[in-house]
Structures are given as structure tokens and as C-alpha cells.
gemmi code that builds the backbone of each chain (N, CA, C; Angstrom):
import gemmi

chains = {
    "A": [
        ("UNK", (65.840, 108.367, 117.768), (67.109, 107.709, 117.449), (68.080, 107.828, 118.618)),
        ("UNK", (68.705, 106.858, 119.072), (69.667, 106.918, 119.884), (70.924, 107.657, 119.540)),
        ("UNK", (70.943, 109.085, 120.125), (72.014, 109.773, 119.438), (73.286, 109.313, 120.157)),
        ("UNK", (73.102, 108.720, 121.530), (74.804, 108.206, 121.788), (75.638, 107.162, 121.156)),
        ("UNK", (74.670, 106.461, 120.459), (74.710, 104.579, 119.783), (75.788, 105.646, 118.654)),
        ("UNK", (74.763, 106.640, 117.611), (74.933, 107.027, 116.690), (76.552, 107.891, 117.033)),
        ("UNK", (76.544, 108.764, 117.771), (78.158, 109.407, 117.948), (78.944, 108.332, 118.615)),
        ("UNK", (78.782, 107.290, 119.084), (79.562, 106.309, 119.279), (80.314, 105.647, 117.952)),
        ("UNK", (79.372, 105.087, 117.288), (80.104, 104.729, 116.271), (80.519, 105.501, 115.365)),
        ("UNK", (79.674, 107.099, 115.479), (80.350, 107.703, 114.446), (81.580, 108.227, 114.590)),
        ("UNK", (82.094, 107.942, 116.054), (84.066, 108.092, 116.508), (85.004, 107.250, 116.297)),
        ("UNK", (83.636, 106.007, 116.507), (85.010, 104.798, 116.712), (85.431, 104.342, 115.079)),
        ("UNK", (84.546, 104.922, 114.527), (84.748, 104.427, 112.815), (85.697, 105.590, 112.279)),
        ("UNK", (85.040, 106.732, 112.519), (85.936, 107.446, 112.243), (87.711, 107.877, 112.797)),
        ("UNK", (87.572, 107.554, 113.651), (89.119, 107.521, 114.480), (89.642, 106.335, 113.809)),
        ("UNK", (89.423, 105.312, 113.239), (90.027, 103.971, 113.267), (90.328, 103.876, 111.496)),
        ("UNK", (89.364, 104.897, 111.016), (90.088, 105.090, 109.285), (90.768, 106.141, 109.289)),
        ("UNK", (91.114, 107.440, 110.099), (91.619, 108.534, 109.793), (93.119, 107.414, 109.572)),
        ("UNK", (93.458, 108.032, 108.565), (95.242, 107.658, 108.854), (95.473, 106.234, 107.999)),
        ("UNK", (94.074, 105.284, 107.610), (93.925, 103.841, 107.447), (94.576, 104.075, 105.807)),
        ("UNK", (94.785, 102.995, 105.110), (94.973, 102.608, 103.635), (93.423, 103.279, 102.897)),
        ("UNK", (92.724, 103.406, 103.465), (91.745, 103.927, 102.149), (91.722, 105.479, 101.968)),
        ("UNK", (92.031, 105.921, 103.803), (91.987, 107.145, 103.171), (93.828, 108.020, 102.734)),
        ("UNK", (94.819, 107.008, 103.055), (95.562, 107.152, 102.015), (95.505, 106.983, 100.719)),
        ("UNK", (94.752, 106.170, 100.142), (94.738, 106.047, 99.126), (93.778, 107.370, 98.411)),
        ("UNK", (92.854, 107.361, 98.866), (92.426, 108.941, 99.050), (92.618, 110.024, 98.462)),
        ("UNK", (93.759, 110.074, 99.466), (94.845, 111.260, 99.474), (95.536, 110.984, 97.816)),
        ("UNK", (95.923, 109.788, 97.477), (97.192, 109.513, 96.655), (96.249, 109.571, 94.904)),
        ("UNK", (95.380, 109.089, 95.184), (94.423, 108.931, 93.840), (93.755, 111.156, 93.862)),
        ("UNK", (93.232, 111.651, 95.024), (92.190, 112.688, 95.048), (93.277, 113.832, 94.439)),
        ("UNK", (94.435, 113.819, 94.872), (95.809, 114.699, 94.008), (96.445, 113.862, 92.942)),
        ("UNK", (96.085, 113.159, 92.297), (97.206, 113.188, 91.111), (95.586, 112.300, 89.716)),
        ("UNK", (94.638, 112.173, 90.364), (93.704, 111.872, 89.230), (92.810, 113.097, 88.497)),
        ("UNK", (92.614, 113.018, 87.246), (91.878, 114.242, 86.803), (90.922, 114.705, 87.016)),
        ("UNK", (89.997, 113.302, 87.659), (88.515, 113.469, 88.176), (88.303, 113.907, 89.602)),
        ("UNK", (89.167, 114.473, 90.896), (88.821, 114.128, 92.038), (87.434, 114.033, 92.380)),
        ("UNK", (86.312, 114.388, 92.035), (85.012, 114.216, 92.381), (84.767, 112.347, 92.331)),
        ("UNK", (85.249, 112.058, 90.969), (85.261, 110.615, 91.231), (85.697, 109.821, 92.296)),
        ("UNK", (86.773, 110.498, 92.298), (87.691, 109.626, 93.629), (87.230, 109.531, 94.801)),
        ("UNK", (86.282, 111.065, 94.722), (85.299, 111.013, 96.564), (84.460, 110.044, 96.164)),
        ("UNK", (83.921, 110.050, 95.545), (82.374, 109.385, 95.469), (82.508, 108.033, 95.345)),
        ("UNK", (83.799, 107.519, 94.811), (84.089, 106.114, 94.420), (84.445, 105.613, 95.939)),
        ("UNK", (85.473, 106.405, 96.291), (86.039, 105.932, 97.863), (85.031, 105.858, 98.460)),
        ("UNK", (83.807, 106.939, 98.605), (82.764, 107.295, 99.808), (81.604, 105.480, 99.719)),
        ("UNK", (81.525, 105.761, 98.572), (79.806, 104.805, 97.840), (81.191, 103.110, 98.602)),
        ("UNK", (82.118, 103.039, 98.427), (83.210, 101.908, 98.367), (83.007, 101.344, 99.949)),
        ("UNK", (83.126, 102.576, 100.885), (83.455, 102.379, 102.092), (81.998, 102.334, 102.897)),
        ("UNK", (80.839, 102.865, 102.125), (79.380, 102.618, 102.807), (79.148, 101.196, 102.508)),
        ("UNK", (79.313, 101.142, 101.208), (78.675, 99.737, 100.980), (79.606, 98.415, 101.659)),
        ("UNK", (80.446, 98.504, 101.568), (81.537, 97.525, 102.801), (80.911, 97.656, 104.301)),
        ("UNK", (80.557, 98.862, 104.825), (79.744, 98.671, 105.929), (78.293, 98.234, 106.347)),
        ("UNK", (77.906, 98.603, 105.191), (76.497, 97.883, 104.893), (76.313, 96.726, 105.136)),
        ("UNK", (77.262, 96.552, 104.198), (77.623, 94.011, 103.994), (77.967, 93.718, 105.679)),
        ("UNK", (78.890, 94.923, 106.554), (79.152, 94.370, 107.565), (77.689, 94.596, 108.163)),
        ("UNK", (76.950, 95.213, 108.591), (75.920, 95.607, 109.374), (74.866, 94.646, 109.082)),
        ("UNK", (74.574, 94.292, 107.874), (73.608, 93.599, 107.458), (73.987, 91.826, 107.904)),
        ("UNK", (75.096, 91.164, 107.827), (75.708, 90.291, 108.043), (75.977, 90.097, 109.271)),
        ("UNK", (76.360, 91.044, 110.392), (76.322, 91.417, 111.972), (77.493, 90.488, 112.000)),
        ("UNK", (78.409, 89.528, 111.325), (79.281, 89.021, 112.065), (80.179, 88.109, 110.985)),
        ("UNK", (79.859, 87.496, 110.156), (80.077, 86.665, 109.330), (80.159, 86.629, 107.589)),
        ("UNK", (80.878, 87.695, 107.186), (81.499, 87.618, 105.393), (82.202, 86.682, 104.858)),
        ("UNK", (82.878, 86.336, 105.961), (84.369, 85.369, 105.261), (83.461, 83.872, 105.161)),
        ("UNK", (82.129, 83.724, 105.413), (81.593, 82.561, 104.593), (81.549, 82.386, 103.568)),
        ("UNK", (81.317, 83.417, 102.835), (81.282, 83.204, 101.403), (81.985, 84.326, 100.108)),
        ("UNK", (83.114, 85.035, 101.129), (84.222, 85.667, 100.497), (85.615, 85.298, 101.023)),
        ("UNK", (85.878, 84.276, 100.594), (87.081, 84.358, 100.948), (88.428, 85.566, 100.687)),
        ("UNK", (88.735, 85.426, 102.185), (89.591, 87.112, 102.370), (90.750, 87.079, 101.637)),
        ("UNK", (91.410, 86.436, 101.491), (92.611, 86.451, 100.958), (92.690, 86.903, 99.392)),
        ("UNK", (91.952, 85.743, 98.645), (91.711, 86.286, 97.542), (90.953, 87.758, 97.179)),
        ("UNK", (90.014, 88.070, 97.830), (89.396, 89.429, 97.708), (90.486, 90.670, 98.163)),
        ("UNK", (91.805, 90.740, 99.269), (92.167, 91.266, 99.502), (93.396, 90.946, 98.422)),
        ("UNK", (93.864, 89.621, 97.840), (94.784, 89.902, 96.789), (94.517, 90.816, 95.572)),
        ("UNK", (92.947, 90.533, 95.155), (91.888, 91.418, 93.886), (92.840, 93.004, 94.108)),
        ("UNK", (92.497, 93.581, 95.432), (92.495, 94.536, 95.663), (93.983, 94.869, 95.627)),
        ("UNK", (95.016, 93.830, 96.104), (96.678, 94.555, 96.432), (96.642, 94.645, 94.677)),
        ("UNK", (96.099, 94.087, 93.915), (96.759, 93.757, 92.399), (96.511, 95.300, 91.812)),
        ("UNK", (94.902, 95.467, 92.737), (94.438, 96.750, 91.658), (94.837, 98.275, 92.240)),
        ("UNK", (95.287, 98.054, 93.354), (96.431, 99.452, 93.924), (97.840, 99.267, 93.484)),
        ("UNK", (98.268, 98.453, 93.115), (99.804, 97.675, 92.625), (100.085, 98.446, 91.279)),
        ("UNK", (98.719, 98.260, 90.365), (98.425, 98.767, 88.671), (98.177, 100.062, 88.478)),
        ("UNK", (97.371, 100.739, 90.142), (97.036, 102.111, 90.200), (98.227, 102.790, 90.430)),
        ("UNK", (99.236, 102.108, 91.114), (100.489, 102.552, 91.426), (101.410, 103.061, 90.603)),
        ("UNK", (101.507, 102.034, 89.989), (102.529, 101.491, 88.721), (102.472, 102.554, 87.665)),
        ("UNK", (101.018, 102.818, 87.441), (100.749, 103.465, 86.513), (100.943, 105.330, 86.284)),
        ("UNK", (101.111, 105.317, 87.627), (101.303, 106.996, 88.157), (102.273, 106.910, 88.293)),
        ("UNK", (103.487, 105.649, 89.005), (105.167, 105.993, 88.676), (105.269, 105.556, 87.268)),
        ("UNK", (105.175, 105.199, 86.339), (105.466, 104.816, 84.609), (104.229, 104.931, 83.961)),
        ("UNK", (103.851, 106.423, 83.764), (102.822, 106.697, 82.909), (103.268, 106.373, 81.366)),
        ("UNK", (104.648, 106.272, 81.020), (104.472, 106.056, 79.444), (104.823, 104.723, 79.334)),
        ("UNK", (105.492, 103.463, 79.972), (105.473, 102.458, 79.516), (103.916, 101.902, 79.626)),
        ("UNK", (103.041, 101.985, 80.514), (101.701, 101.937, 80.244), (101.167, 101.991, 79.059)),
        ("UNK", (101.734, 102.873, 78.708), (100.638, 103.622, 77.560), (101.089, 102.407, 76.449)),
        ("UNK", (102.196, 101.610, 76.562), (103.191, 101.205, 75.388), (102.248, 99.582, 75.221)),
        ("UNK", (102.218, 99.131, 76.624), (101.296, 97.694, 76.552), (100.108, 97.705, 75.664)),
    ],
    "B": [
        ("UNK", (102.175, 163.069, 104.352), (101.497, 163.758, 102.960), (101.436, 161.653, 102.628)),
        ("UNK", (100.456, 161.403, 103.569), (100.677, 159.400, 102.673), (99.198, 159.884, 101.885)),
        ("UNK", (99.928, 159.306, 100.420), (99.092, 159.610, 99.729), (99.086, 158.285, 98.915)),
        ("UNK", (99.973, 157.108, 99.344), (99.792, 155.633, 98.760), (98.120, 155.327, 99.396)),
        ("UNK", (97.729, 154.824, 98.532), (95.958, 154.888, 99.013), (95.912, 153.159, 98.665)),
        ("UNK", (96.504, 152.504, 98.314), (96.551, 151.014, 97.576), (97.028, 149.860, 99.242)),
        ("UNK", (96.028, 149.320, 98.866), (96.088, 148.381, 100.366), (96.968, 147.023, 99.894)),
        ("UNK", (97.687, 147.001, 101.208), (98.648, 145.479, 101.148), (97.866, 144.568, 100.727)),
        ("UNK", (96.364, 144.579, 100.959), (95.885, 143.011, 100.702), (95.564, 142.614, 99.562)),
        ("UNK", (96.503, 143.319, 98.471), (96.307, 142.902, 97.040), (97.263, 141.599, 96.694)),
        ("UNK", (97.310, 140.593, 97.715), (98.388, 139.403, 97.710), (97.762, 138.404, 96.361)),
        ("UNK", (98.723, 137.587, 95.791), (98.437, 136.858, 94.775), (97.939, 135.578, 95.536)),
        ("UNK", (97.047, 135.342, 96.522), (96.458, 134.051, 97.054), (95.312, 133.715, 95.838)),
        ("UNK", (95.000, 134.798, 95.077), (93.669, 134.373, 93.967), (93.903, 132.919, 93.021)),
        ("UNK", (95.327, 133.022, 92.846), (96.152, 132.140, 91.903), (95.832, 130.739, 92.561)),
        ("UNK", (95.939, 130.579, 93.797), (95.669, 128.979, 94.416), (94.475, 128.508, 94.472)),
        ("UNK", (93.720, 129.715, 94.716), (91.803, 129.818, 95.005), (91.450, 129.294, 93.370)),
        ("UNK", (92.076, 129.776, 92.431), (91.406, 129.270, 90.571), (91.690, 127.952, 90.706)),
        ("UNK", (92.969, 127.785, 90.691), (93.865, 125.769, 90.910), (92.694, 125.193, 91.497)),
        ("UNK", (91.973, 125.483, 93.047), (91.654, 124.447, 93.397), (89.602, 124.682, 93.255)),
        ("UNK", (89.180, 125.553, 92.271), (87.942, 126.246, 91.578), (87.821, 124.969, 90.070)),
        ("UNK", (88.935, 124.987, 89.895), (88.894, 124.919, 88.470), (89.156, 123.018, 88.401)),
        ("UNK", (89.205, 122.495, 89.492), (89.834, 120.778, 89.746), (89.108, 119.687, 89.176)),
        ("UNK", (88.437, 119.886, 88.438), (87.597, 119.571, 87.501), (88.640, 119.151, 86.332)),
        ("UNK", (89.153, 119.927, 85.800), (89.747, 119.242, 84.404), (92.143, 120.152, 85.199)),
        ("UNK", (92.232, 119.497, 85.648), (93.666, 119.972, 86.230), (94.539, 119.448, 85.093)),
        ("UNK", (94.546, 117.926, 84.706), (95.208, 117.417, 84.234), (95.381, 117.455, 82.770)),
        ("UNK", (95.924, 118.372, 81.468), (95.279, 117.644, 80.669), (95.879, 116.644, 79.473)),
        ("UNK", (97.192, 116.767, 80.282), (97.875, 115.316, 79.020), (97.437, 114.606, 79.594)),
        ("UNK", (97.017, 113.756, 80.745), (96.419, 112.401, 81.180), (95.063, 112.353, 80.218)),
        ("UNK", (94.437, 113.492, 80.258), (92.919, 112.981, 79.363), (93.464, 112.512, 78.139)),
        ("UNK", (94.376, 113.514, 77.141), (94.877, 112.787, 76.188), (95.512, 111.785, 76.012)),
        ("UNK", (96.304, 111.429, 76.756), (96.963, 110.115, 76.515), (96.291, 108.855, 76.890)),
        ("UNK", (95.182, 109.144, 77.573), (94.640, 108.098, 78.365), (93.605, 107.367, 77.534)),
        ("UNK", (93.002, 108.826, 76.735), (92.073, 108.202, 75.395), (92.391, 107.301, 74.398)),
        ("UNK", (93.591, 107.784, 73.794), (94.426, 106.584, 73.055), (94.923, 105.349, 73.809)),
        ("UNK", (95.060, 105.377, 74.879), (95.216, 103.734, 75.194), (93.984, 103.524, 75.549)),
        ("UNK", (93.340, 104.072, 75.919), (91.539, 103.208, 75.950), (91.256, 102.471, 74.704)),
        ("UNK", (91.462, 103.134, 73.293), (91.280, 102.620, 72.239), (92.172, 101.307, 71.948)),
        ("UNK", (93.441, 101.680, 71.973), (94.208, 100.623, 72.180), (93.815, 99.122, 72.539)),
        ("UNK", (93.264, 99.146, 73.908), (93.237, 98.080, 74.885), (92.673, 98.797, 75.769)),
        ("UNK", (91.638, 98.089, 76.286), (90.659, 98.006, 77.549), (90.979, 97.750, 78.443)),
        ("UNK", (91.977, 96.861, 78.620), (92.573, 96.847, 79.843), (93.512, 97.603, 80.964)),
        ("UNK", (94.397, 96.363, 81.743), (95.210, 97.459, 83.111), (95.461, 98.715, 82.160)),
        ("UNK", (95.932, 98.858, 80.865), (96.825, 100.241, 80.548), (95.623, 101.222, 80.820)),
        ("UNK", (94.216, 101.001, 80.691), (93.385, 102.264, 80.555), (92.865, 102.070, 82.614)),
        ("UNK", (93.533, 101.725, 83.447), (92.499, 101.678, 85.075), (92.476, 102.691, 85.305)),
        ("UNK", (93.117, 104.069, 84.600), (92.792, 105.216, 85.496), (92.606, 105.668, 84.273)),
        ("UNK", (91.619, 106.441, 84.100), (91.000, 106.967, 82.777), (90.827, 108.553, 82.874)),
        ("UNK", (90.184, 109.315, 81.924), (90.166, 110.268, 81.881), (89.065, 110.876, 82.750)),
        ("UNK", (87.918, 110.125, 82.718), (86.744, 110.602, 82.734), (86.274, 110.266, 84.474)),
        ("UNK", (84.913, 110.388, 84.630), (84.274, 110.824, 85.581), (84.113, 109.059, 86.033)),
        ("UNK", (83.390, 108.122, 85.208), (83.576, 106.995, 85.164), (84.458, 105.325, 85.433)),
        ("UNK", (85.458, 105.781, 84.463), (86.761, 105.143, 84.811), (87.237, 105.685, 86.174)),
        ("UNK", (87.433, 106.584, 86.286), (88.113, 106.731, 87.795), (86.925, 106.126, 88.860)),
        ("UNK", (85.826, 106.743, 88.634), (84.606, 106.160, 89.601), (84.989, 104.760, 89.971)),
        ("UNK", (84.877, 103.957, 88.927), (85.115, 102.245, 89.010), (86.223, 101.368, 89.546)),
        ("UNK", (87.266, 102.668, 88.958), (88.429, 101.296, 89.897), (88.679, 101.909, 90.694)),
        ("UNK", (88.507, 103.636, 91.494), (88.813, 103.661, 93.034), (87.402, 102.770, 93.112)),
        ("UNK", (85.825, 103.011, 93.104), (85.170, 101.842, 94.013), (85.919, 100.981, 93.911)),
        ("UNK", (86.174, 100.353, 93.173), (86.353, 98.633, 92.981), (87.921, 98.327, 94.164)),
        ("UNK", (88.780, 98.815, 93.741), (89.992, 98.688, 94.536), (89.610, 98.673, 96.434)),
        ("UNK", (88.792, 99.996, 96.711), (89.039, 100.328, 97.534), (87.621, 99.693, 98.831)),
        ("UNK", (86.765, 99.014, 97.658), (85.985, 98.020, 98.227), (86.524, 96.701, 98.622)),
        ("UNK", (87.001, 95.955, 97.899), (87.706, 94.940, 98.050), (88.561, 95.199, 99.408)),
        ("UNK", (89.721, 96.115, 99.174), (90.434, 95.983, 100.531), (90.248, 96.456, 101.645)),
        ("UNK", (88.447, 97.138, 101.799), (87.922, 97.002, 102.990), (87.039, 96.224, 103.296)),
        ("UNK", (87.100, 95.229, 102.689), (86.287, 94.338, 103.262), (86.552, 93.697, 103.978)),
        ("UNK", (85.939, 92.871, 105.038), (86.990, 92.686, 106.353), (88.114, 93.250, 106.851)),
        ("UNK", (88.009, 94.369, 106.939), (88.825, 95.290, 107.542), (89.047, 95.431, 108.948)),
        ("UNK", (89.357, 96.360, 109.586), (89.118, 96.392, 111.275), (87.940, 97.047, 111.709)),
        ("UNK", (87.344, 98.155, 110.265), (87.210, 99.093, 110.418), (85.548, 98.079, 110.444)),
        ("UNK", (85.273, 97.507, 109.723), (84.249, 96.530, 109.163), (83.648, 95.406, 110.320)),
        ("UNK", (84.878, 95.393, 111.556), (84.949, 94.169, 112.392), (84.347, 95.019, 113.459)),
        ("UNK", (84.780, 96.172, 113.583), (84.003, 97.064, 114.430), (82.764, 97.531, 114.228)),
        ("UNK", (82.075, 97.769, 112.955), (81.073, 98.145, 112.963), (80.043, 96.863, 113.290)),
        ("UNK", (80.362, 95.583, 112.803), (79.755, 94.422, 112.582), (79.219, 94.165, 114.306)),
        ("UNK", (80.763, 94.012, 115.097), (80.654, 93.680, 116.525), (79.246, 95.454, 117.064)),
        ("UNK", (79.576, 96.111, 116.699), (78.681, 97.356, 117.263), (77.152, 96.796, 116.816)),
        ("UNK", (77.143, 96.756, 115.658), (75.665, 96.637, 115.494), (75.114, 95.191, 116.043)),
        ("UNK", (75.696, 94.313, 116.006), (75.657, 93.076, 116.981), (74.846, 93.311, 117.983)),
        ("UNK", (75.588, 94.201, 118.888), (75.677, 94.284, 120.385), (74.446, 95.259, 120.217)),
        ("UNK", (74.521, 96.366, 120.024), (73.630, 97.391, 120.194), (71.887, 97.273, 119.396)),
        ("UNK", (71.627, 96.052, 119.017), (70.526, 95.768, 118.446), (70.151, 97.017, 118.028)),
        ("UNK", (70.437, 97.727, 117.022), (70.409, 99.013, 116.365), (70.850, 99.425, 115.190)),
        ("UNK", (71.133, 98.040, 114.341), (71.884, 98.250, 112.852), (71.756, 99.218, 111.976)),
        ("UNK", (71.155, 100.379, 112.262), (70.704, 101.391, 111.570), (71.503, 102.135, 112.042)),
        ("UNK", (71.299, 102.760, 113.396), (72.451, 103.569, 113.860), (73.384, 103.284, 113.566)),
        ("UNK", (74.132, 102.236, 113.853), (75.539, 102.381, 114.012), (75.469, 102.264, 112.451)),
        ("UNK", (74.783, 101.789, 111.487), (75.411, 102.029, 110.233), (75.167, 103.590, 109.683)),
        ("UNK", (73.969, 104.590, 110.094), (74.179, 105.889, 110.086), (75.655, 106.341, 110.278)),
        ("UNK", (75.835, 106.173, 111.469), (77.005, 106.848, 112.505), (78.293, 106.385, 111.440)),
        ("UNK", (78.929, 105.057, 111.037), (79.715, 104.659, 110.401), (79.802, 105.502, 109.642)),
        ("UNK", (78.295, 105.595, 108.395), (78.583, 105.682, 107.255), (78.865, 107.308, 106.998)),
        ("UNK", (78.631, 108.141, 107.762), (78.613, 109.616, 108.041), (80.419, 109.890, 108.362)),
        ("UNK", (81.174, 108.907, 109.521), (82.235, 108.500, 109.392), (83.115, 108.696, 108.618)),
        ("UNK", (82.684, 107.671, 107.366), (83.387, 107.109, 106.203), (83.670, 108.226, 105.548)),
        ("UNK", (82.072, 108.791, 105.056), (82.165, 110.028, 104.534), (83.043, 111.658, 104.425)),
        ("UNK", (83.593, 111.409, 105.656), (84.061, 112.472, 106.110), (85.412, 112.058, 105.975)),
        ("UNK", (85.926, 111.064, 106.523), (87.574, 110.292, 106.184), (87.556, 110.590, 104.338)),
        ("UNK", (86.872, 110.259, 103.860), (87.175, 110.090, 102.013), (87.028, 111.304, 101.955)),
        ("UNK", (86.448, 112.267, 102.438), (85.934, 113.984, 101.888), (87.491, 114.455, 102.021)),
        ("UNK", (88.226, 114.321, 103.949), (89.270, 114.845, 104.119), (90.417, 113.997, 103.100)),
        ("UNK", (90.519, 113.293, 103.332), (91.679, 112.384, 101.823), (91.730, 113.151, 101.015)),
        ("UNK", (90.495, 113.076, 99.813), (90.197, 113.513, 98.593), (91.235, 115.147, 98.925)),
        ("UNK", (90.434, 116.032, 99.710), (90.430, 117.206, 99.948), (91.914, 117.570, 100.280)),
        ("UNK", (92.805, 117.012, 101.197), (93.756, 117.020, 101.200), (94.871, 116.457, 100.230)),
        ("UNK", (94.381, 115.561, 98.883), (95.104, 115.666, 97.860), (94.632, 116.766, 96.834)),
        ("UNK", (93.901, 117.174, 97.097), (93.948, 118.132, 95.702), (94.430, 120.036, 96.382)),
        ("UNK", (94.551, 119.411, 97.921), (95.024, 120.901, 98.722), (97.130, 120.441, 97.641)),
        ("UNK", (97.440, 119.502, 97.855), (98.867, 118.927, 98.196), (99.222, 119.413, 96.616)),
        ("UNK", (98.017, 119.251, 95.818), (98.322, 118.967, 94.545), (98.502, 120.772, 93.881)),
        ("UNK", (98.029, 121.482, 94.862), (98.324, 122.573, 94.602), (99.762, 123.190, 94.982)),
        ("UNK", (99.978, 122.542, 95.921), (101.460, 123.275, 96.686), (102.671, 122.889, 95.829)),
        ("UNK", (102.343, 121.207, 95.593), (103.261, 120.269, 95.132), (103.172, 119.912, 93.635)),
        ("UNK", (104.843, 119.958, 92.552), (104.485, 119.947, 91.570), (103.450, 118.659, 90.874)),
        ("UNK", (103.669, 118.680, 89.495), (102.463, 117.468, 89.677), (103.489, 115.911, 88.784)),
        ("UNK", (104.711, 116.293, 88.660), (105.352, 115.064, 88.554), (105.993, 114.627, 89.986)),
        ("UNK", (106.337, 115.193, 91.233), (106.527, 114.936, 92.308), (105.149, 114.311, 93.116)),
        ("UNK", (104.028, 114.457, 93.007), (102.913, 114.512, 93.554), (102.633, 112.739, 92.719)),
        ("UNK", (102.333, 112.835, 91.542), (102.729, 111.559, 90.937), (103.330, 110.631, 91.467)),
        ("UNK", (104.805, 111.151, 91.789), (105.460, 109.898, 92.331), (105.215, 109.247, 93.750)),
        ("UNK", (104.645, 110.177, 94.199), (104.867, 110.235, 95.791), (103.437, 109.297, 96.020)),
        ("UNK", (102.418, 110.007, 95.285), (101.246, 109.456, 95.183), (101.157, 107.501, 94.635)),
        ("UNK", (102.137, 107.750, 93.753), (102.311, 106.390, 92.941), (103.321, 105.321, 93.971)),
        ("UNK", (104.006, 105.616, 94.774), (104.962, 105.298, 95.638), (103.839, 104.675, 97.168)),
        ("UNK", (102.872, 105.965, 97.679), (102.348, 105.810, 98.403), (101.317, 104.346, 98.219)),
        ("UNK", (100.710, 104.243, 97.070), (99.486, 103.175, 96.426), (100.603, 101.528, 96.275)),
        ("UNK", (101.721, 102.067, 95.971), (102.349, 100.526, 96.371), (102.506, 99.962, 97.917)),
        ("UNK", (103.187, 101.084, 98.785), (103.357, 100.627, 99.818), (101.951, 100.034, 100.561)),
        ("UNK", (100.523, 100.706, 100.013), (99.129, 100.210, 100.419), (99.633, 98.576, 99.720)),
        ("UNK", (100.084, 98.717, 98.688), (99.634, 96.837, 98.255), (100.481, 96.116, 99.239)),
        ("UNK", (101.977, 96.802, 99.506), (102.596, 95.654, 100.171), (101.992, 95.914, 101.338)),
        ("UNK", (101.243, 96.721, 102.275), (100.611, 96.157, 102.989), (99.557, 95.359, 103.204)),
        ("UNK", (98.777, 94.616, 101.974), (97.491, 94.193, 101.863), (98.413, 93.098, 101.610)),
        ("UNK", (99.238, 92.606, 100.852), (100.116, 91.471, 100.483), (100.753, 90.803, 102.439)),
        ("UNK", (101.246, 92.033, 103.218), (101.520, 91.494, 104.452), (100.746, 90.873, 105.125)),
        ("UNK", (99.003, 91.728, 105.268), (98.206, 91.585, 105.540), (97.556, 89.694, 104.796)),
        ("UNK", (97.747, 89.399, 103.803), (97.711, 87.944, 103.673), (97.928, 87.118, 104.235)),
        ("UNK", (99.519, 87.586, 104.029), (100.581, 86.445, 104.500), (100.588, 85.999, 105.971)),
        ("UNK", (100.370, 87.161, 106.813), (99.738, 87.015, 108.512), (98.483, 85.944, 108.477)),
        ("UNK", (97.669, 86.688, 107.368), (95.997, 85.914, 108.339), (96.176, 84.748, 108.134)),
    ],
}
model = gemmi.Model(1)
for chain_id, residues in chains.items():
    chain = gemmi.Chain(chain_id)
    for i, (resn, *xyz) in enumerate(residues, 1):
        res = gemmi.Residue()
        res.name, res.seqid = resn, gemmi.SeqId(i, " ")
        for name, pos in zip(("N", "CA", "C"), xyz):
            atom = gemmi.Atom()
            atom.name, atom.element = name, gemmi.Element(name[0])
            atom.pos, atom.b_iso = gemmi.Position(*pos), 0.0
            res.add_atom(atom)
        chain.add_residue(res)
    model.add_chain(chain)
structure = gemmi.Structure()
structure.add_model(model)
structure.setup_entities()
């Protein structure tokens, strides 16, 4: 195995999420949810398989995902994750 | 005549070491309250649930979506491209990834010890909006 290919990308990926929205989110879900084991494994399995689709694809997703909508999916469902940790009891009321 | 025989290092650090032993069940009015609105309605009111499951699903789900086409995604794509080696660099990535979500995770449930847990809430709940309005900015640009 090419171990420089392999610590190459394993910097440039890693330097370029330290600090990113997922692993804030991370941070924000891994302290205030009851499960943190979930939260690793959901974030971890979340962020392989997104690289996968990229690796396997080598260049081209937005053929047949359009970004906007997939990235609105996502502002809606951190928006609700949000919402729900600042107004845990009107939640509960819907 | 020292006849104190009892060593300083009887410090109460044990108390933080149980908190973050025990992180498994921390919360436990969220399990309760969370069960009754599950019953309620299936929906947004139950996205963060009690269990091992519900949480599993909508961090994947959320946190798939808004990396997809990412930068982080544009880089690995252009790497394995170039380096006719899609294995490696998806090793190398995915070992990466792993370690960014381990430190996250790890550093909220360090925070969640220091910090109370209705402050931690907010801050946490505060932090997950400012992610949307950046995915909402992130639209409006591309």
C-alpha cells in the first residue's frame, strides 16, 4: 500500500474537517444527547459513506443529486435539531 | 512527631471520572419526555429520541446530507482521481473522518461535564442553528 498516498489524504481530510460544521455539530449533539455513542457512530458511518459516494464517483454527484435541495434536507434537519434543544417543551406540545 | 500519614492525593477528581464512565444514560428527563412525544407523533417533535436508534438516524441522516458535496468530499474525489488509488485515499479519508467525529463527540461529553446541562443545551442548540444558517448561506452563494 502506498503509505504516502494514504497519510496524504489522511491530513488533508483531516485538517480540512477539524473545526468544519460536522464536527461542530459533533461537539453540539455528542454533549447535550443521551446517546453519545450514537452520535459517534451516526456522524462517523455519515461522513465514510459521503466519502465513499465521492471516491467511487471520482468527480461527479451533482448529476443526479441536486445540491441545493440535499443541502436544504439537511439546513431543515439541524434547524429542528436546534430548535429542539433551545425549546425542549414547546416541542413536546406539537 | 508528623504523624498525619493521609496523602494529599485523596482529591475529589473520582466525581468527573463516574460523569464521564457512566455517559450512557446522563440524561434522564429527555428519555422520559421524549417517550411520550414519540407516542404522540412520529414526527419533527420525536428527531432526537431517547434511544440508541433515533439519535443514530437523524445525526446520520442530517449530517450526511450536508456533507455531501462538501470541500471535504471535493478533495477526496479530486485525490482519488489523480492518484489512481481509490482505496487509499478512501482508507486515509475515512480513518480521518473517524477521528474528527471521535474528537467532536469526545469533546462534547468532556464540555458536558464541566458545563451545566441547561447552558450546554443552549449553547449546543444555538451552535446547530448557526450550522443551518450556514448551509442556508452556503445555497444562496452556489
Amino acid at each position: 500500500m502506498d503509505l504516502k498516498l494514504f497519510l496524504v489524504s489522511f491530513a488533508a481530510v483531516f485538517l480540512s474537517e477539524l473545526g468544519d460544521k460536522s464536527q461542530l455539530a459533533a461537539i453540539a449533539l455528542g454533549g447535550s444527547s443521551p446517546s453519545p455513542k450514537a452520535v459517534f457512530f451516526g456522524t462517523a458511518s455519515a461522513l465514510i459513506l459521503a466519502s465513499f459516494i465521492s471516491v467511487v464517483l471520482g468527480g461527479s454527484s451533482s448529476f443526479f443529486l441536486p445540491e441545493k435541495i440535499v443541502k436544504g434536507i439537511a439546513a431543515i434537519g439541524f434547524g429542528l435539531l436546534g430548535l429542539r434543544l433551545l425549546w425542549p417543551e414547546s416541542s413536546e406540545n406539537i | 512527631m508528623p504523624s498525619s500519614d493521609s496523602t494529599p492525593s485523596d482529591t475529589p477528581s473520582v466525581i468527573s471520572e463516574e460523569v464521564i464512565v457512566a455517559g450512557e444514560t446522563p440524561r434522564k428527563r429527555t428519555s422520559e419526555t421524549s417517550d411520550k412525544s414519540a407516542d404522540l407523533s412520529s414526527n419533527s417533535a420525536s428527531v432526537v429520541g431517547s434511544g440508541f436508534w433515533p439519535v443514530f438516524i437523524s445525526t446520520f441522516a442530517t449530517i450526511f446530507l450536508a456533507e455531501l458535496g462538501d470541500k471535504t468530499q471535493v478533495t477526496t474525489m479530486l485525490m482519488s482521481a489523480e492518484s489512481q488509488a481509490p482505496l487509499v485515499v478512501f482508507l486515509g479519508a475515512g480513518l480521518a473522518l473517524i477521528s474528527t467525529s471521535l474528537i467532536g463527540v469526545l469533546l462534547g461529553q468532556w464540555l458536558s461535564t464541566r458545563v451545566s446541562e441547561e447552558t450546554l443545551d443552549t449553547c449546543a442548540g444555538i451552535l446547530l442553528i448557526l450550522i443551518t444558517i450556514g448551509l442556508v448561506g452556503d445555497i444562496m452563494s452556489s
